[in-house]
N, C-alpha and C positions, 0 to 999 in steps of 0.2 A: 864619813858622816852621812846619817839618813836625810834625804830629802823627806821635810814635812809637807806634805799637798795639802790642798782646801777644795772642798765639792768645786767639781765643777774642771779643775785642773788636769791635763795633760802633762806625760812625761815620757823622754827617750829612754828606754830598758837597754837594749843592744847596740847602739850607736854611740855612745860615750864610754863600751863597755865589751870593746874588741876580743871575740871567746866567748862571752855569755853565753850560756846555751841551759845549765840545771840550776833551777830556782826552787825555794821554797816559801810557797804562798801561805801567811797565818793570819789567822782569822781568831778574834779573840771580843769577850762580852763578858759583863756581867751583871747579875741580875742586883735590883735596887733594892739595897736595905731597905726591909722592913722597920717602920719608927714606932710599933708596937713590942717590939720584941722578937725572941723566937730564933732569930738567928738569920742569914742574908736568905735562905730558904724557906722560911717560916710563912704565915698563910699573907701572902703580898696583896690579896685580892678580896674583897667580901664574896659569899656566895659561890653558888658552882663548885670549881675545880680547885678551893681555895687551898694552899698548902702542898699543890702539883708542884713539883720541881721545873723550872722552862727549862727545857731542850730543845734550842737552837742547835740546827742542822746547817752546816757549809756544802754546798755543791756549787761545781763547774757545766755549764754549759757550753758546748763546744758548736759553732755558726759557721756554715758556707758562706765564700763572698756576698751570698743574697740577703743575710741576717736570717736567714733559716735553719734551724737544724734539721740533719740531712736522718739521724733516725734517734731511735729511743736510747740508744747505746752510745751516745753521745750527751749524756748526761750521767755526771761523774757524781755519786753520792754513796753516803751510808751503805745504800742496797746495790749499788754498782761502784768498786773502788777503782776500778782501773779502766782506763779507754784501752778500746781492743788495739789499736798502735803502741799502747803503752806507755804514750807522752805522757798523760798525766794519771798520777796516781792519789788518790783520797787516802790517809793513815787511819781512820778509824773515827767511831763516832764518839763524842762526849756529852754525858747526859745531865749535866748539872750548868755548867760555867763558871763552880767555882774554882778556887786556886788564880793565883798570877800569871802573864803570858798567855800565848795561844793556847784557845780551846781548843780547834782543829789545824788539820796543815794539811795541804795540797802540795804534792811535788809534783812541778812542770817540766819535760826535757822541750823544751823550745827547737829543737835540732832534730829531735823526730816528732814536733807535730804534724798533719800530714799539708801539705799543699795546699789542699780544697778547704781544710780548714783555715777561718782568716780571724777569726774572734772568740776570744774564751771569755765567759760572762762568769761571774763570782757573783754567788745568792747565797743571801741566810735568811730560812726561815723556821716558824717556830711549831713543833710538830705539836698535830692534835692543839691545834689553837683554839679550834674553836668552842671543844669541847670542853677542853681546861677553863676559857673563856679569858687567854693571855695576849700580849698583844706587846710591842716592841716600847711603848712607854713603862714598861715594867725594867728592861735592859738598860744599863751605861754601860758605860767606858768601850760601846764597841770598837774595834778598830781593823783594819787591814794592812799586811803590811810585805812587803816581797825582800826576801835576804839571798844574795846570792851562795848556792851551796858548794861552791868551791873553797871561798874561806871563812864561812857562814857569818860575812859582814852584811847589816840591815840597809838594803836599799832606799825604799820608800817606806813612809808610812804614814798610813790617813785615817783621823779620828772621826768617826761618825757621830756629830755636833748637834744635830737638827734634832729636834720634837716629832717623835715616832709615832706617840700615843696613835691608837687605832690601829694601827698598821701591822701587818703580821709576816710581810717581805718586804728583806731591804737587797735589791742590785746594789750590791756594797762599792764594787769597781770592776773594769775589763783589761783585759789586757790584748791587742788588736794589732795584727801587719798593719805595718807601712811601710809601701815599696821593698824593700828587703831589711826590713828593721821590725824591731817591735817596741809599741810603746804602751805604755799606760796610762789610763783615766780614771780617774777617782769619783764614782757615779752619785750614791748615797743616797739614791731615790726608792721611798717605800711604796709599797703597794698594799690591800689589802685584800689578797690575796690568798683561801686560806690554806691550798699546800701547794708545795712543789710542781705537781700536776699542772696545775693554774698556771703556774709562769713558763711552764715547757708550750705548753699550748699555745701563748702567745709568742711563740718566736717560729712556730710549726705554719 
């Protein structure tokens, strides 16, 4: 059975969980029926970019014990899917959120992340926000959720519940050493932010 978390929660990944080593991180949204019509993609928004499809984008950020990232190559996304160790790999991007289940997936090998690394940060944000003129109270049902891929049974999984409106990045959750364990945190803090760039800077 998955453990359900609530913002703000902690949880042991590898210590309850002897072998743990390959995960798969999903990350999953969707955007809020329109009560005009049209269809769940139909124009959600007056003016501007009305009738843009949201694509929300999943990327990993990957932090030295200083909460630093140590370079640009260490930010796992659409435009870079693989870390050069090969711990974690992004599957590809999706441009809608519609259909059931994860939008994106992240696979982790835990066992070759590198040392120096001590913190992988999960961020969704929503590309060309501002242009579109979109923003994360437009999204429901976001969630995150990590399944182990050995017998691809659902570990954790936490619903992103809060009032986003404004906000154009959500730190959805990390997942972080401790002492020779790893555990999870269910983050769920938006930012307003309006691309990726933005949030890499603030960890640089």
């Amino acid at each position: 059975m998955a453990i359900n978390l609530q913002k703000g929660q902690r949880v042991d990944l590898t210590k309850g969980n002897p072998g743990l080593s390959k995960i798969m991180v999903g990350l999953g949204w969707d955007p809020v029926q329109n009560r005009g019509g049209g269809g769940l993609l139909g124009s959600l928004f007056g003016g501007g970019g009305g009738g843009a499809n949201i694509d929300c984008d999943a990327s990993v950020i990957m932090l030295g014990e200083n909460g630093k990232i140590r370079s640009n190559s260490d930010v796992i996304y659409f435009g870079n899917l693989k870390s050069s160790d090969g711990s974690v790999q992004h599957t590809g991007d999706n441009l809608t959120g519609d259909g059931d289940g994860d939008d994106e997936q992240i696979l982790v090998d835990l066992s070759r992340v590198p040392s120096q690394v001590h913190k992988l940060v999960f961020v969704v944000n929503i590309y060309d926000c501002v242009k579109r003129k979109q923003h994360f109270g437009m999204i429901q049902n976001a969630f995150i959720r990590i399944v182990n891929s050995a017998n691809n049974q659902e570990m954790i999984h936490f619903n992103l519940t809060d009032d986003y409106s404004g906000q154009t990045c959500l730190v959805v959750g990390e997942i972080y050493r401790h002492g020779n364990e790893w555990k999870f945190a269910a983050v769920g803090t938006g930012t307003s932010a309006p691309g990726l760039g933005d949030v890499v800077r603030s960890f640089s």
